[in-house]
DSSP file (Angstrom, degrees, kcal/mol; ACC not computed):
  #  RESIDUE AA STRUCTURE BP1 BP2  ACC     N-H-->O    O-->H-N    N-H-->O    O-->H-N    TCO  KAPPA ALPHA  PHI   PSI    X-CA   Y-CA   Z-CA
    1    1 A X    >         0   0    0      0, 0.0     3,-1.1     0, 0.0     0, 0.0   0.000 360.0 360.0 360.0 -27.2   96.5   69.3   79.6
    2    2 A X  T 3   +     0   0    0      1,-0.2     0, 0.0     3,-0.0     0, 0.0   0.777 360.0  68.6 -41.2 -34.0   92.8   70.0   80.0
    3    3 A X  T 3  S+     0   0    0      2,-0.0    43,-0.3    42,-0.0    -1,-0.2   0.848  98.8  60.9 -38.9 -57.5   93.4   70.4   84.1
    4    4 A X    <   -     0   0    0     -3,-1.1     2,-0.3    41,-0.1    41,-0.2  -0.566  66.5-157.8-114.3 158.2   95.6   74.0   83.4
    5    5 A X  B     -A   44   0A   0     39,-0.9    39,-1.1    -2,-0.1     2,-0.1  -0.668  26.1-105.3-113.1 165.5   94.5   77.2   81.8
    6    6 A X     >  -     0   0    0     -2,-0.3     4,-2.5    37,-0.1     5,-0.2  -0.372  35.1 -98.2 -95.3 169.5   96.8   79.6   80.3
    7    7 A X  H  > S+     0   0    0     35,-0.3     4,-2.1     1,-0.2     5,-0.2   0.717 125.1  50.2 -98.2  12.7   97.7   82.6   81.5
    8    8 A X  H  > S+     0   0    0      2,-0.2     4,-2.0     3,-0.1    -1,-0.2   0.969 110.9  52.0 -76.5 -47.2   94.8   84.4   79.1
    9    9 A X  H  > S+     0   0    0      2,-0.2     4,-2.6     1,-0.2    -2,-0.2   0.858 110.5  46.5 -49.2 -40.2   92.5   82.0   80.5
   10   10 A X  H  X S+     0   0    0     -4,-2.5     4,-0.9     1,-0.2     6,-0.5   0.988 114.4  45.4 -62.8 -66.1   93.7   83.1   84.1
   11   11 A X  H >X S+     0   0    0     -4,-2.1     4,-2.0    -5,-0.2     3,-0.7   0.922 110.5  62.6 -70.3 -26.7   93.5   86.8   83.5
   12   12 A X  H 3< S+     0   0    0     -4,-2.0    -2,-0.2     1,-0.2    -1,-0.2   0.956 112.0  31.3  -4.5 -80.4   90.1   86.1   81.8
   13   13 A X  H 3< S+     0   0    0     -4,-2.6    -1,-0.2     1,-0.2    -2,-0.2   0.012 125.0  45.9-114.3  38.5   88.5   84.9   84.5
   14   14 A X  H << S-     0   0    0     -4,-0.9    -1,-0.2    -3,-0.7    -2,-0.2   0.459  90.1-132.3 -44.4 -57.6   90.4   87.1   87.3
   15   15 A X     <  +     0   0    0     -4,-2.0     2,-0.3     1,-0.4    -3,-0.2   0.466  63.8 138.9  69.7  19.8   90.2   89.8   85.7
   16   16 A X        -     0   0    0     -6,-0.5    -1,-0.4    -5,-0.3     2,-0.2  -0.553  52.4-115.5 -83.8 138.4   93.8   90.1   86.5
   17   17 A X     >  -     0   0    0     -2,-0.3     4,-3.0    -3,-0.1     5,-0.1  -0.606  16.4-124.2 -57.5 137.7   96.4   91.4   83.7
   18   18 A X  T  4 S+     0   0    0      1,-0.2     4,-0.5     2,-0.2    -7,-0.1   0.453 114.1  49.9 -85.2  27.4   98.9   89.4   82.4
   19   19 A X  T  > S+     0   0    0      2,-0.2     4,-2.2     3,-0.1    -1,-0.2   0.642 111.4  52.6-145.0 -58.4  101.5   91.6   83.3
   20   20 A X  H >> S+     0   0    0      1,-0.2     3,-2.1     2,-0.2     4,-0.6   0.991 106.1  54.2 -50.6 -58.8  100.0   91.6   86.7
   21   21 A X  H 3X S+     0   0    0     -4,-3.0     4,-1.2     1,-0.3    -2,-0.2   0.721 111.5  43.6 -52.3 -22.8  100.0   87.7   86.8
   22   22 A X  H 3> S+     0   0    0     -4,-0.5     4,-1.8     2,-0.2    -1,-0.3   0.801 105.9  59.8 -84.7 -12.8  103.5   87.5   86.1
   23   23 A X  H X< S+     0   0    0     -4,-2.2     3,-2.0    -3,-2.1     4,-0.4   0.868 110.1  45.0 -48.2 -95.5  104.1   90.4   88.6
   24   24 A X  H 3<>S+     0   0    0     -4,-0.6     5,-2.3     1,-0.3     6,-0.3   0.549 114.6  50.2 -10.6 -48.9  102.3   87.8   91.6
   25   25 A X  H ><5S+     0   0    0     -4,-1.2     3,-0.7    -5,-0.3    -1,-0.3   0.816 106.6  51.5 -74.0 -59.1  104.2   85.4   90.3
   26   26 A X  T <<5S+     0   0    0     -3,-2.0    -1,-0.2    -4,-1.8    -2,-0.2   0.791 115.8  44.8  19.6 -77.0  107.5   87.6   90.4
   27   27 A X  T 3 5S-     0   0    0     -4,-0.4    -2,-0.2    -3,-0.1    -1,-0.2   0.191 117.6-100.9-105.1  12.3  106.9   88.4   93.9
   28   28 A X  T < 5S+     0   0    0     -3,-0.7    -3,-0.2    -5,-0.4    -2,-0.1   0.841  70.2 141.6  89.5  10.0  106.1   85.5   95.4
   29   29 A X      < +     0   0    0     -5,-2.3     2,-0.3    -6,-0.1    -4,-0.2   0.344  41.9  85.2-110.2 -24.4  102.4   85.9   95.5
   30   30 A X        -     0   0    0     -6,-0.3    46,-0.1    -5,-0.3     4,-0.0  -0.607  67.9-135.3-103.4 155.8  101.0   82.3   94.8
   31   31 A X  S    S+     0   0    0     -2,-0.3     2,-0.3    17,-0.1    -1,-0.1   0.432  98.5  30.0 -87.0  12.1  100.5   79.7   97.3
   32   32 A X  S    S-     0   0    0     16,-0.0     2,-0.4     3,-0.0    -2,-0.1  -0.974  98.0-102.5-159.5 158.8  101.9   77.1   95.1
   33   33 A X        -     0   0    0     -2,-0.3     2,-0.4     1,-0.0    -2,-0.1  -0.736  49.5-110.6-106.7 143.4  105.1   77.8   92.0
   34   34 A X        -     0   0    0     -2,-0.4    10,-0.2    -9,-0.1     2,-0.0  -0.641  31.1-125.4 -54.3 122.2  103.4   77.9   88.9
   35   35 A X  E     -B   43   0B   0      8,-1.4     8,-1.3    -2,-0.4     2,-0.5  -0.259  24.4-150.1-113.4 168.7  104.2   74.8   86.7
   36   36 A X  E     -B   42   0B   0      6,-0.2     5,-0.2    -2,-0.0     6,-0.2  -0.894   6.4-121.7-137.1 126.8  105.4   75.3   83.2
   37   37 A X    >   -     0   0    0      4,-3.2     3,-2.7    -2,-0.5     5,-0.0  -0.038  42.0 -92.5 -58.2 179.1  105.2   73.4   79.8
   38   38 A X  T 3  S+     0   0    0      1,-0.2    -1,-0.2     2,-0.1    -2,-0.0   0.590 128.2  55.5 -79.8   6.7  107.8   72.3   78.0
   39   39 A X  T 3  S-     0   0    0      2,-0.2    -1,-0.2     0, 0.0    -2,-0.1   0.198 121.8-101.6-107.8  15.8  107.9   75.3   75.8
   40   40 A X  S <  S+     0   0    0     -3,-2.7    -3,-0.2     1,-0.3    -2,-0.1   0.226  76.3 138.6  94.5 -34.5  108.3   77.6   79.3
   41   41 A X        -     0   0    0     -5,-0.2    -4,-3.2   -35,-0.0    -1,-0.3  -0.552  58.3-109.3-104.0 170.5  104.6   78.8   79.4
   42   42 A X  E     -B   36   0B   0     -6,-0.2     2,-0.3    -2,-0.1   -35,-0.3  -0.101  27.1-152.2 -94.6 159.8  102.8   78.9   82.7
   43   43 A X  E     -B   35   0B   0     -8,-1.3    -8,-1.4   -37,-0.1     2,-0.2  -0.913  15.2-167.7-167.9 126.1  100.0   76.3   83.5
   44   44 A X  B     -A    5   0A   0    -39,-1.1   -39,-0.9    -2,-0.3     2,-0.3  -0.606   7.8-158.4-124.4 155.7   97.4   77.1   85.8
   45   45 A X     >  -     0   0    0    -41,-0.2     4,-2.1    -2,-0.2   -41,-0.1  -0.780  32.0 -99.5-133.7 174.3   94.8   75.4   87.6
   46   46 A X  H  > S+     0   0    0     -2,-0.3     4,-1.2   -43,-0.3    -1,-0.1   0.906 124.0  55.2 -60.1 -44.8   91.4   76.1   89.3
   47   47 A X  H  > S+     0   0    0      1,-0.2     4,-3.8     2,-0.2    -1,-0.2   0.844  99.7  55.9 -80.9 -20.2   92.7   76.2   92.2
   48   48 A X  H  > S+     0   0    0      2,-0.2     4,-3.7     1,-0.2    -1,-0.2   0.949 104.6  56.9 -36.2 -66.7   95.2   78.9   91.0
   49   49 A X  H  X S+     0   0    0     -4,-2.1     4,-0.8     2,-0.2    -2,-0.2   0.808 107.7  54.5 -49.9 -35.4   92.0   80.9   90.0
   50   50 A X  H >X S+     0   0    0     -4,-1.2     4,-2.2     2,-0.2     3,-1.5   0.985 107.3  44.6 -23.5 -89.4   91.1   80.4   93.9
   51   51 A X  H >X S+     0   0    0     -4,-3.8     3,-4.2     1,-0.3     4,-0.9   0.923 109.6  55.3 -34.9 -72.1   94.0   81.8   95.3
   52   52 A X  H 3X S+     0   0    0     -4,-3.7     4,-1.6     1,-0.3     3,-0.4   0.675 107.8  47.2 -61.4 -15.0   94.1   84.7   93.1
   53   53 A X  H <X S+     0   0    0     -3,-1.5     4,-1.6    -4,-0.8    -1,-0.3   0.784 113.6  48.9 -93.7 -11.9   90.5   85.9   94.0
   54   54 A X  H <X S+     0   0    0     -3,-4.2     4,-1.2    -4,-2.2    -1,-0.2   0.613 119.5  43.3 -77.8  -1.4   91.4   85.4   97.8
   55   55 A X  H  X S+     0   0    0     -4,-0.9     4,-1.6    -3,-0.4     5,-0.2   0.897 111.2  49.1 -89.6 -53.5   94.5   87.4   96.6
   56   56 A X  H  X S+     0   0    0     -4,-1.6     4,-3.4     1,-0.3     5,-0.3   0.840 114.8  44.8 -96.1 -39.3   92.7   89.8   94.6
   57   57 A X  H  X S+     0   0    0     -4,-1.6     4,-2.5     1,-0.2    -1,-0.3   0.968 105.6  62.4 -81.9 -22.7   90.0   90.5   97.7
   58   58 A X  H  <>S+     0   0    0     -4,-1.2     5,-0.8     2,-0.2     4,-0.4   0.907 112.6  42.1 -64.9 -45.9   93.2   90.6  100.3
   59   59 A X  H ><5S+     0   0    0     -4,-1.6     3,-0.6     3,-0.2    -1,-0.2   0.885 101.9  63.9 -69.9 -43.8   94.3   93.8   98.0
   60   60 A X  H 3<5S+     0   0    0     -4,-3.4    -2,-0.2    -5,-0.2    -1,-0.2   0.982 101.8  48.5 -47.0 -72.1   91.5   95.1   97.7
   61   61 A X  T 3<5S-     0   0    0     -4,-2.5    35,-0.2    -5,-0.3    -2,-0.2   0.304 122.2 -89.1 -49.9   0.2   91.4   95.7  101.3
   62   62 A X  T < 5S+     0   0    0     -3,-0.6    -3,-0.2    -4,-0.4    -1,-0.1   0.078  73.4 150.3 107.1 -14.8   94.8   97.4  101.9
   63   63 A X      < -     0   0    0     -5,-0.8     2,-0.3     2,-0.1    -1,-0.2  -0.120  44.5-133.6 -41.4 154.5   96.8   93.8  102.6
   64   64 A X        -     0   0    0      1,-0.1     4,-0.2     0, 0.0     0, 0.0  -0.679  15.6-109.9 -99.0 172.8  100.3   94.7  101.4
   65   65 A X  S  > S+     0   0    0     -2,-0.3     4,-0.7     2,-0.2    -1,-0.1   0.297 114.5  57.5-107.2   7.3  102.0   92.4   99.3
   66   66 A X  H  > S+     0   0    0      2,-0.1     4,-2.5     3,-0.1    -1,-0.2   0.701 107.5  45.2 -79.6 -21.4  104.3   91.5  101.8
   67   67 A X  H  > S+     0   0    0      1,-0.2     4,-1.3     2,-0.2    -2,-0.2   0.726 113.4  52.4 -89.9  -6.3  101.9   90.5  104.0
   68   68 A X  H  4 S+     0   0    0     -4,-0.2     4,-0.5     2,-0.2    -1,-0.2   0.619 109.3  47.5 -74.8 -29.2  100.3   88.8  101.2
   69   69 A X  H  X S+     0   0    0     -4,-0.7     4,-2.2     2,-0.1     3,-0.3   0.891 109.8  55.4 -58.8 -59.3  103.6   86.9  100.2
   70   70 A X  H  X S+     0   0    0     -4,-2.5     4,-2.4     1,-0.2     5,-0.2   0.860 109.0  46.1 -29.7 -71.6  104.0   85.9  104.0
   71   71 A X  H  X S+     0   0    0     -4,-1.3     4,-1.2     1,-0.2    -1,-0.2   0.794 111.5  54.3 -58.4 -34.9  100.4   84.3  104.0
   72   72 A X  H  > S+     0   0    0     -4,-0.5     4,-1.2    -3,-0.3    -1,-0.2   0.922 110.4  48.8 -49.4 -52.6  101.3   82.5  100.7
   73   73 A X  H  X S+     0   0    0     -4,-2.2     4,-1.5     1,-0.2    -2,-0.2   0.830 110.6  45.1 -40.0 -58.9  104.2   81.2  102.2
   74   74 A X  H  < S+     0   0    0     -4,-2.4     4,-0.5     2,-0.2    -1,-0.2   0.649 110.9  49.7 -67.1 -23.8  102.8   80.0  105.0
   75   75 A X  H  < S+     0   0    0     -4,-1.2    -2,-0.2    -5,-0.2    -1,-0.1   0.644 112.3  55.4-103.1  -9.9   99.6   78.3  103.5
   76   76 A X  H  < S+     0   0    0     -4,-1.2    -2,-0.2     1,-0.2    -1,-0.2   0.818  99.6  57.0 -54.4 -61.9  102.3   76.7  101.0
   77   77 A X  S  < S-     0   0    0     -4,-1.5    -2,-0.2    -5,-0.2    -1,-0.2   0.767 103.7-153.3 -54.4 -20.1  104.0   75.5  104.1
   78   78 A X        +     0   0    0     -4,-0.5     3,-0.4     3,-0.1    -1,-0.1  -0.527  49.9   5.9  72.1-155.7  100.3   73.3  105.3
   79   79 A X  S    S+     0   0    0      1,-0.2     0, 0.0    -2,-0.1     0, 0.0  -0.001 117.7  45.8 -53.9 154.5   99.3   72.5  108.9
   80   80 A X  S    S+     0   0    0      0, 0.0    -1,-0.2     0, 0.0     4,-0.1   0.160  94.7  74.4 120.0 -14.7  101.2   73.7  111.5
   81   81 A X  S  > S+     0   0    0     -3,-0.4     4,-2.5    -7,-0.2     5,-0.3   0.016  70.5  99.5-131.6  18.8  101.6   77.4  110.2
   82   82 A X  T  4 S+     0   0    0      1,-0.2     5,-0.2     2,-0.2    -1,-0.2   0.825  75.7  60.2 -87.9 -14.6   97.6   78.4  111.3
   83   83 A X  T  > S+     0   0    0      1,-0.2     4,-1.3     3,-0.1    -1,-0.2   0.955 108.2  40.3 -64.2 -43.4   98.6   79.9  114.3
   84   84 A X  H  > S+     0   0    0      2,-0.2     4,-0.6     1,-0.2    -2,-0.2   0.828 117.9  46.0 -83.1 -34.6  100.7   82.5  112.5
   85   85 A X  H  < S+     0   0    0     -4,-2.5     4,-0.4     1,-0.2    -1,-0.2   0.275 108.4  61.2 -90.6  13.7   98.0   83.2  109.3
   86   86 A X  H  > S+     0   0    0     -5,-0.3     4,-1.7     3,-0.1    -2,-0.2   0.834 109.1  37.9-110.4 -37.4   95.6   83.3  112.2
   87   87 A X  H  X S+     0   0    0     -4,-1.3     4,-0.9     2,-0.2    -2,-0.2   0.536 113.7  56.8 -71.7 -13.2   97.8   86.6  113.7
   88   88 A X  H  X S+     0   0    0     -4,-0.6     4,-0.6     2,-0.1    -1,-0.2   0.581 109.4  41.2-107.2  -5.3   98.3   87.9  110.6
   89   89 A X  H >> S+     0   0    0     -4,-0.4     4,-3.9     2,-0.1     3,-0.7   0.826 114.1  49.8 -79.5 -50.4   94.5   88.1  109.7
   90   90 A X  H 3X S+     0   0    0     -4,-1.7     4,-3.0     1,-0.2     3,-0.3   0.906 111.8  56.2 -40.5 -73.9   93.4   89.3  113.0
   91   91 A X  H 3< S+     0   0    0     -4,-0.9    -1,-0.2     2,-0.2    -2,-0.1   0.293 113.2  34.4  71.9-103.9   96.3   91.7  112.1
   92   92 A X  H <X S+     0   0    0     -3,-0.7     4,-2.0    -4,-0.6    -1,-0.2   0.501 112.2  62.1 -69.4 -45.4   94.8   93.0  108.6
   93   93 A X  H  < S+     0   0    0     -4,-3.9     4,-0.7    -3,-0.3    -2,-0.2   1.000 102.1  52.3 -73.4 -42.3   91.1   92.8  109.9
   94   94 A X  T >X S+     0   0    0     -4,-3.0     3,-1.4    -5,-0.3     4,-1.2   0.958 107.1  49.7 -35.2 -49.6   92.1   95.5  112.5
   95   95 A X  H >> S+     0   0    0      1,-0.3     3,-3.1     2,-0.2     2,-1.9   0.741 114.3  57.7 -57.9 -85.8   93.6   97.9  109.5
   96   96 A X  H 3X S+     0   0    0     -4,-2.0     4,-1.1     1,-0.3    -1,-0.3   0.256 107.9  35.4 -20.6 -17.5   90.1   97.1  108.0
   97   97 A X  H <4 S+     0   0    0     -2,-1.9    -1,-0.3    -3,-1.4    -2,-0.2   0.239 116.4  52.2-142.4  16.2   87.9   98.1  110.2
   98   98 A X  H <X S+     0   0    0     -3,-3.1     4,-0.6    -4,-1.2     5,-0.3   0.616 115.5  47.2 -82.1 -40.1   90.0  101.2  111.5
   99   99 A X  H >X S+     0   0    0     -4,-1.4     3,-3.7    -5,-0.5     4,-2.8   0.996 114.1  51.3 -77.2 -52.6   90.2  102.2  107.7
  100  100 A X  H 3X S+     0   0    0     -4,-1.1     4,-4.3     1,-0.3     5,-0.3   0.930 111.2  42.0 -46.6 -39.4   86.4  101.4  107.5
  101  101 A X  H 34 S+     0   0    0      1,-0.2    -1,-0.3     2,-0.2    -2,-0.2   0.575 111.8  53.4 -83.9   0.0   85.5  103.4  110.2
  102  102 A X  H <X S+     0   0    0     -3,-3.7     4,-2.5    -4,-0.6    -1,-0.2   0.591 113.5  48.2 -81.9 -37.1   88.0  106.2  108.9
  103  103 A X  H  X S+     0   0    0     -4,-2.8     4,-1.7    -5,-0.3    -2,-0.2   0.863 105.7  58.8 -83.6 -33.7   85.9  105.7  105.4
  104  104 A X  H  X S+     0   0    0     -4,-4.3     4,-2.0    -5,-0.4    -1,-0.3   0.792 102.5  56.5 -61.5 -44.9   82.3  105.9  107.7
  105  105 A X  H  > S+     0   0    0     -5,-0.3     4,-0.8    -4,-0.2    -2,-0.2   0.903 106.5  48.4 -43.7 -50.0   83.5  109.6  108.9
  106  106 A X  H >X S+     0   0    0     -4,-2.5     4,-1.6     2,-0.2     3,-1.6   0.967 106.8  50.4 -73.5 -44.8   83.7  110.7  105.5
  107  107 A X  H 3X>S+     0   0    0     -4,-1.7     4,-2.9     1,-0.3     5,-0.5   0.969 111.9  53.4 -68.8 -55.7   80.3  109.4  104.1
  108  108 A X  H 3<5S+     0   0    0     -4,-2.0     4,-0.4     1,-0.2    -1,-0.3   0.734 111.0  44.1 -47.5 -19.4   78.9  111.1  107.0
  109  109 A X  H <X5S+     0   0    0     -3,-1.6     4,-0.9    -4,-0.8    -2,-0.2   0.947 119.7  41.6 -69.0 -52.5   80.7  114.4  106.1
  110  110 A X  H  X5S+     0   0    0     -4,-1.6     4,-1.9     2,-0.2    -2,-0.2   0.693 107.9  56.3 -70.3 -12.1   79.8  114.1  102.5
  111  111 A X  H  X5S+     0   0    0     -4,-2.9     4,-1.2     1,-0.3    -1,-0.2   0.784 113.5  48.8 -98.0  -8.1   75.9  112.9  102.9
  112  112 A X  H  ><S+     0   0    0     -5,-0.5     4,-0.9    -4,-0.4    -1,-0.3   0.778 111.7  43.8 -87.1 -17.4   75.6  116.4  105.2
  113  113 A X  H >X S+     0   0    0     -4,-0.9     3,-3.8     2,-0.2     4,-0.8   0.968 109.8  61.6 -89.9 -47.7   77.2  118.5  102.7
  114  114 A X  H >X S+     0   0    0     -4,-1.9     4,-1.7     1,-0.3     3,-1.4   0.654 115.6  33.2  32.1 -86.2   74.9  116.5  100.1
  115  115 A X  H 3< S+     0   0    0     -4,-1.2     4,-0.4     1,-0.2    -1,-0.3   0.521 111.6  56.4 -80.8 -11.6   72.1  117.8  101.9
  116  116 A X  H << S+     0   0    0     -3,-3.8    -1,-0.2    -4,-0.9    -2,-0.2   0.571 111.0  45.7-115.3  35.2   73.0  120.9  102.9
  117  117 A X  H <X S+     0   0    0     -3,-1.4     4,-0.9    -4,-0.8    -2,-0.2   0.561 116.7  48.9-114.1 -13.7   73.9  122.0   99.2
  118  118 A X  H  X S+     0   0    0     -4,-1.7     4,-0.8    -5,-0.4    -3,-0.1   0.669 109.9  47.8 -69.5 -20.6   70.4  120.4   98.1
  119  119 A X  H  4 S+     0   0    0     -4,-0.4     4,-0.5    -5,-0.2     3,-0.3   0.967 113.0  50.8 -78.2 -29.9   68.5  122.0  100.7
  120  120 A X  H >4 S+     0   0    0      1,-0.2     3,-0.7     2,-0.2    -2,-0.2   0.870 115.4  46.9 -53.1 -42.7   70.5  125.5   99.5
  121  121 A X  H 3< S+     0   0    0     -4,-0.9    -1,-0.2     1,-0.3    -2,-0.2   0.470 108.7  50.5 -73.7 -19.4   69.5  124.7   96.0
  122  122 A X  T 3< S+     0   0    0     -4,-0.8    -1,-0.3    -3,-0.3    -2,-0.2   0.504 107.0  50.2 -90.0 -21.8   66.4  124.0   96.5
  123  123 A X  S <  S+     0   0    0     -3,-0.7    -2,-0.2    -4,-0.5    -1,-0.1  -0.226  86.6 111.6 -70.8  10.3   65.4  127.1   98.6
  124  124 A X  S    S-     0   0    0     -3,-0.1     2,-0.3     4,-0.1     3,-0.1  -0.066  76.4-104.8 -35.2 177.4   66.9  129.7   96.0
  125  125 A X    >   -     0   0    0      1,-0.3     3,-1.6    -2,-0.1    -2,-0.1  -0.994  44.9 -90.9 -97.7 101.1   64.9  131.7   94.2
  126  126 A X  T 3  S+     0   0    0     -2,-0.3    -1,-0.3     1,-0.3     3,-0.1   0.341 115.7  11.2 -50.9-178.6   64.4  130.9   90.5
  127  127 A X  T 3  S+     0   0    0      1,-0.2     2,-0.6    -3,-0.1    -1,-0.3   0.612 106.3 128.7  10.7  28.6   67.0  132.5   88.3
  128  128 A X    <   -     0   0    0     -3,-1.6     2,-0.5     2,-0.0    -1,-0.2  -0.676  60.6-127.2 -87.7 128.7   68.6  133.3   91.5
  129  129 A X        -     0   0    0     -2,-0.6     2,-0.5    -3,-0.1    -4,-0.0  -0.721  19.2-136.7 -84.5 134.5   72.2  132.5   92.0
  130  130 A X        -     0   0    0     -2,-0.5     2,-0.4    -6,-0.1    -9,-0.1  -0.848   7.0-150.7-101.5 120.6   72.9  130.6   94.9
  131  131 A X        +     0   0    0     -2,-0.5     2,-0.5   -11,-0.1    -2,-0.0  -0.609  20.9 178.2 -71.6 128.1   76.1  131.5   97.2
  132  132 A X        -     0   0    0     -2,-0.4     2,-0.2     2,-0.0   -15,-0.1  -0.968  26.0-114.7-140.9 124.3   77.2  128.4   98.7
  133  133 A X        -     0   0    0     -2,-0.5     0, 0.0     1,-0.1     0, 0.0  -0.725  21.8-105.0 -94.4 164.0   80.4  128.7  101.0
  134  134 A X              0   0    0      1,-0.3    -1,-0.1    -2,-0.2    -2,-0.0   0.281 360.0 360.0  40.4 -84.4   83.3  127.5  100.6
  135  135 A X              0   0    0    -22,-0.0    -1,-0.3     0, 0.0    -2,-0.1  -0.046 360.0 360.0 -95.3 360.0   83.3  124.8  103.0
């Protein structure tokens, strides 16, 4: 029994909830069914801890959790299925790197009003109030 962790030990060292992990679990979310003792509770492995941080960064990043079940599915299934996780990363990394570049627009918006509400503040007058529009 030393081989599986529990599912405190899992959200531990996730940082996953266990109310999330049985969500994943729920939904189809692990690349492998979760094995169980003979009293019902869930037994976990290292490699478990794997998945879930490739899981964890796939969420991170916008994946949906269908398209996150899908890839589970498939990497469940073995060889044979890399043609299809290989179109559904290409896929994902497209959302990624329109959303990044959505996310690059904005830091450029914010690091000019940044500067042009430091430069305003900074060029006041002491005890002067500075009018700053709007926008």
């Amino acid at each position: 029994m030393a081989d599986h962790l529990t599912i405190g030990e899992i959200a531990e060292r996730t940082g996953l909830s266990v109310h999330t992990l049985r969500f994943y679990e729920r939904e189809g979310l692990f690349a492998r069914r979760v094995e169980r003792d003979a009293g019902g509770r869930r037994l976990y492995t290292v490699g478990d801890v794997e998945w879930l941080d490739v899981c964890v960064l796939l969420r991170a990043s916008g994946m949906p959790l269908p398209d996150i079940r899908r890839y589970a599915e498939l990497v469940s299934q073995g060889g044979g299925t890399e043609d299809e996780r290989l179109k559904l990363m290409r896929a994902h990394r497209e959302r990624v790197l329109a959303r990044l570049e959505e996310l690059n627009r904005a830091l450029d918006l914010i690091t000019f009003k940044v500067g042009v509400y430091e430069d305003r503040l900074e060029s006041r007058p002491p005890g002067r109030e500075c009018r700053v529009s709007s926008i």
